[in-house]
N, C-alpha and C positions, 0 to 999 in steps of 0.2 A: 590643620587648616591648609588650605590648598593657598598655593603662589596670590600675591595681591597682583592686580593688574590692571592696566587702562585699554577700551576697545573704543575707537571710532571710527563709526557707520556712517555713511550718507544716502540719502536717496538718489536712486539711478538717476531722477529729473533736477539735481541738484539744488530740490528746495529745500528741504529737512537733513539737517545734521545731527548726530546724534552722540554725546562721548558718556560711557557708563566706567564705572570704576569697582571692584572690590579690594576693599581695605580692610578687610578682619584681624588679618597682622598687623597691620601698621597700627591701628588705635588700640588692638592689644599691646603692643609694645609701647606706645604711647601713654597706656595707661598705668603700666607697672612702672615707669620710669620716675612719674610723676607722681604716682599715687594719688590717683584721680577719686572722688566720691563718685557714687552711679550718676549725677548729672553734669556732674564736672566733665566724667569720660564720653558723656554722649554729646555735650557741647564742642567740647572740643574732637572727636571722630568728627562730627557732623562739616565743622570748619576743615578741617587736615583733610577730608575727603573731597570736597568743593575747591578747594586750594589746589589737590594734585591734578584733577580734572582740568581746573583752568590752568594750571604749569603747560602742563602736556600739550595747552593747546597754542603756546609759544612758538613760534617759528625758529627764531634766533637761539643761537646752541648755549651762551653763556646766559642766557636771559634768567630773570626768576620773576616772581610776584609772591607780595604779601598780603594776605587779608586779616585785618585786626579788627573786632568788634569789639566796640566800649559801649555799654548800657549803661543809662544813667540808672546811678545807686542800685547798681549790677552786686548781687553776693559773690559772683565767681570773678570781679574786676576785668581787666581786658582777656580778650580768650585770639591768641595771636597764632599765623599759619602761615610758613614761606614753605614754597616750592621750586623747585628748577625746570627747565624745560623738557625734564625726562621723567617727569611726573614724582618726583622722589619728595619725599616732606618731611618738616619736623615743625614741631609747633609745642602749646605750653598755655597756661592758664595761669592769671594771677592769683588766685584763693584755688588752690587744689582740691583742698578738704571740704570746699560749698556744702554746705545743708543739702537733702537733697529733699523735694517736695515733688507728689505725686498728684494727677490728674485725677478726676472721680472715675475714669476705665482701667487704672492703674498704669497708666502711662504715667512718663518721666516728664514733670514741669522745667522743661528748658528753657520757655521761655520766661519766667520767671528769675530762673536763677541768673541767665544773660543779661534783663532789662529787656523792658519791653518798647521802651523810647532810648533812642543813642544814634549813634553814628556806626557804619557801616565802611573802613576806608580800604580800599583795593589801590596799590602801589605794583605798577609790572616797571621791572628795572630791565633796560635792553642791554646795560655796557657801555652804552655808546653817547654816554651825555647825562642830563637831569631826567631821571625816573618820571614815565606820568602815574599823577594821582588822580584817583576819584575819590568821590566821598559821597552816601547815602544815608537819609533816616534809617533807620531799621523800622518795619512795619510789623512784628511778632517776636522779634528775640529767637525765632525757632529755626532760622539758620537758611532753612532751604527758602524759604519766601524771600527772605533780605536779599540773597543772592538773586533770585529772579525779579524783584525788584529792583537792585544794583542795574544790571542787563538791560533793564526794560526803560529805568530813567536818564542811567549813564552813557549808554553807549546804542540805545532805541532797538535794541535786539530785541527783540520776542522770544519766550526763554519761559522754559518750564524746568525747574530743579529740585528731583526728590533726592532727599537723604536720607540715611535709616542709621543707627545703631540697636544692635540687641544685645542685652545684657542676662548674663543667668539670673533669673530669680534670687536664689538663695547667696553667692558669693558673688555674684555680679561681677561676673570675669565676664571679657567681650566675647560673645558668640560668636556674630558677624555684623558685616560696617559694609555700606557701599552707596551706590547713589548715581545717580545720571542729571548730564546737563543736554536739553533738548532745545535746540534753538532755530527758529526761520529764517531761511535764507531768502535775498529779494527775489527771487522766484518762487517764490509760494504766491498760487494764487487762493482763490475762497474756498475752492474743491478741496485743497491741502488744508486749508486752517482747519474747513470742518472735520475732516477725518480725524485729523490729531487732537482736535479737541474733544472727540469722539472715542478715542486712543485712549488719552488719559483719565477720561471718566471712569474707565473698565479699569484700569491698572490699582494691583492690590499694591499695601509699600514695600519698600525694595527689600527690607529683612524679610516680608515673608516671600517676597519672591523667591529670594536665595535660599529660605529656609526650606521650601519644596523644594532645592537642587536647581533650579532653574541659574543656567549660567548667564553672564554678560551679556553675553552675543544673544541669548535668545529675550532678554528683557529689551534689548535695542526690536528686535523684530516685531516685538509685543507692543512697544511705543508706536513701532512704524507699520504696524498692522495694514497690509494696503494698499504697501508700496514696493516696489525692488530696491533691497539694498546691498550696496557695495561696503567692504570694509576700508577703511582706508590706512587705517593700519591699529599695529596692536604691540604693548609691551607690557614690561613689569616693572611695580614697583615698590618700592620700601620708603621706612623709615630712618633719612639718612640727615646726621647730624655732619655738620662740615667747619665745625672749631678744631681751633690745634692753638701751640703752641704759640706759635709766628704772632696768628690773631689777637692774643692776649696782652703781647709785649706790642704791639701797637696802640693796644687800648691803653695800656700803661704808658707809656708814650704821649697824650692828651692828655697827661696831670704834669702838676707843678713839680720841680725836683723834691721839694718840700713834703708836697704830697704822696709822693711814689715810697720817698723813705720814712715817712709816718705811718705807712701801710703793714710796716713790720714790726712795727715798737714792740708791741704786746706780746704775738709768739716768737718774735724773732726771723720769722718767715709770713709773706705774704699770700694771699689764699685768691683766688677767684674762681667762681663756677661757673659754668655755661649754662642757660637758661634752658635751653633745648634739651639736653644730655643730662643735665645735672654733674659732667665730670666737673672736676676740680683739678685746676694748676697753681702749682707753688711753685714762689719762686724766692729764695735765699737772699741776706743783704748783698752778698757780692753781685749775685743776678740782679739784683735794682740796680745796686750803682753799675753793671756793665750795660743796662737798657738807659740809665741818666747819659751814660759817654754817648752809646747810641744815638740818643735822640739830637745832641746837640752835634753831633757829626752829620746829619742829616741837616740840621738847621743851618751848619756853613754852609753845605753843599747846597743849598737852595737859596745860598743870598750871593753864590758865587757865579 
């Protein structure tokens, strides 16, 4: 698989912008990590793809956002996606193993296994204060609509968001992942709307675009069929997990002294694993009680 990566375009008249992603790495790694069922991986590709597209389009260097979809009496539970400002992602499904149910074209029932009624909630954290939230219905479970509905009720953007996963037939390893978010800017006038929606009538989905060879930059040109465009810029990106140690001993830190050393009774050692990664940190009774001294050293210091 060639490099993942994010391109955004704009039209030379500043109405249409355009950010496209390929992720075939990252939701194949995504999916071995996790051990996703074929619709578990294409729910969650579909979310970690949507998620780096809007990271990337953060301004702010420490910034991130979350988007979590919870369907009601969903088989795959919440299907969750943070991003950084450099488009880098990690994300995680509650039921990995989901059933997986197919469409009568033999496409993959996503929306199904998501819920097809829930909430939709998008959290961009800048650093610099309380995170804002949104929060939408979901109107299909199938990921790319929610999104452009998010867009179009949250934030009154006009916003067109395809997503694609393809999965082998037989061992259902990801082929390729990617996706564009296509959104109006307030210079668009009815000349622009119609073309574009002229644009997107023609467009096959983004697996099989990619599946002919067709790169990023030329699926943006295909979207913007019509117009002059400029890139505005272009990077790469993975699937980065950003737990450690420090992290952990914080979290442990938030329990009761009681609680931190009740953690170890059983093997003697206490265990936690990152949702993201799947690693695991252990940490020894002497490491409890030196995160217990820890914490209450912390607590002088904060009443002092």
């Amino acid at each position: 698989m060639s490099e993942d990566k994010i391109i955004r375009c704009i039209t030379s008249d500043g109405a249409v912008v355009i950010s496209a992603a390929q992720t075939s790495n990252i939701v194949f790694k995504a999916s071995r990590i996790h051990r996703t069922s074929p619709v578990a991986t294409a729910a969650l590709g579909r979310l970690l793809t949507a998620c780096s597209i809007m990271g990337a389009q953060l301004k702010q260097k420490d910034a991130s956002i979350t988007l979590r979809v919870n369907g009601d009496n969903s088989e795959l539970g919440a299907v969750i996606a943070v991003s950084d400002s450099s488009g880098n992602v990690r994300g995680y499904v509650q039921n990995p193993g989901c059933h997986t149910e197919y469409y009568e074209n033999g496409k993959l029932n996503v929306g199904k296994a998501v819920g097809r009624t829930g909430v939709l909630n998008v959290m961009r954290d800048y650093g610099t204060g309380e995170p804002y939230i949104g929060m939408v219905p979901l109107v299909s479970g199938e990921i790319a609509e929610d999104i452009t509905s998010y867009f179009g009720t949250s934030e009154q953007i006009p916003t067109v968001c395809a997503l694609g996963v393809l999965l082998e037939k037989e061992s259902h390893e990801v082929l390729l992942s990617g996706g564009f978010l296509l959104q109006l800017l307030p210079g668009a006038d009815n000349s622009t709307i119609t073309q574009i929606e002229k644009n997107i009538e023609k467009l096959e989905p983004v697996t099989t675009m990619l599946a002919k060879g067709m790169s990023i930059k030329e699926i943006c040109d295909k979207a913007l069929d019509g117009f002059e465009v400029e890139i505005l810029d272009e990077m790469p990106i993975d699937y980065i997990c950003n737990c450690n140690r420090e992290k952990v001993e914080r979290a442990f830190m938030l329990l009761g002294d009681d609680d931190i050393r009740a953690s170890a009774e059983e093997k003697g050692h206490a265990e936690a694993s990152c949702h993201f990664c799947n690693k695991i940190y252990r940490f020894n009774k002497q490491e409890l009680e030196n995160i217990i001294e820890e914490k209450h050293k912390n607590q002088k210091d904060n009443e002092s």
